[in-house]
C-alpha positions in Angstrom: -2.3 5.4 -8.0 -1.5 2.1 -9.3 -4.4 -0.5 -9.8 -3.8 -4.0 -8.5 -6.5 -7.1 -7.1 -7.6 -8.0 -3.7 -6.2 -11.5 -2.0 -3.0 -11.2 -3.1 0.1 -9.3 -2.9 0.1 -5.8 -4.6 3.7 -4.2 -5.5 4.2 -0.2 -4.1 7.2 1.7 -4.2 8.8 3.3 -0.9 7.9 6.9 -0.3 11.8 7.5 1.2 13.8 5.2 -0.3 11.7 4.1 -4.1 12.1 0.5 -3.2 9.6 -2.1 -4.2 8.0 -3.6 -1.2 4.4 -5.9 -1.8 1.8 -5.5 0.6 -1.7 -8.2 0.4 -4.7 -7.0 0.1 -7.6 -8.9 2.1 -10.7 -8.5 0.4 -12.9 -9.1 3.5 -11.7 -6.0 5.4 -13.1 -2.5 4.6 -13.5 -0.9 1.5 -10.8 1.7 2.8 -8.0 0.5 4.7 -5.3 2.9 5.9 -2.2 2.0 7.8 1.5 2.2 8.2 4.3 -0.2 6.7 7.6 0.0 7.2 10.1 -0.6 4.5 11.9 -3.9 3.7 15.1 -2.0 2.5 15.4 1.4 4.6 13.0 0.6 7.4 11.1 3.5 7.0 7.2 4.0 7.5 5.2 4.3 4.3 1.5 5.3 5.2 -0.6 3.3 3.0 -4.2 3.8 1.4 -5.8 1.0 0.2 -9.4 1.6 -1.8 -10.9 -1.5 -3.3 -13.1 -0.6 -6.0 -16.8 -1.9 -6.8 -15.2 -3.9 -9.7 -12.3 -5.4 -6.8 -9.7 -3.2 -8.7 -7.1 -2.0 -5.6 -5.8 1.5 -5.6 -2.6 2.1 -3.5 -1.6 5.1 -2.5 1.9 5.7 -0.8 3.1 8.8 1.3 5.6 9.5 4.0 4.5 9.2 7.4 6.6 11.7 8.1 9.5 13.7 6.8 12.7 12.7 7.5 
């Protein structure tokens, strides 16, 4: 897990491919957002976790949606 801020674009690396991609982070959404981007390079879907801490620290972590 990588630490980044809220309201603003956090770097994550592709779970197929290792590309960086960015992804924001909106600070008025839930604590714990999950959901699925796919990648700028090799258009694969990443499933995301985003968990913004009490301090509005932003841990991302990245898995495969699926194994290919």
């Amino acid at each position: 897990m990588d630490e980044f801020g809220i309201n603003q674009e956090n770097p994550y690396d592709c779970a197929f491919c290792g590309e960086e991609n960015s992804v924001f982070v909106d600070g008025s959404g839930a604590r714990v957002q999950q959901f699925t981007e796919d990648c700028t390079v090799c258009c694969r879907p990443n499933l995301l976790k985003l968990t913004i801490e009490r301090d509005d620290s932003v841990n991302i972590d990245v898995e495969r949606e699926y194994d290919a």
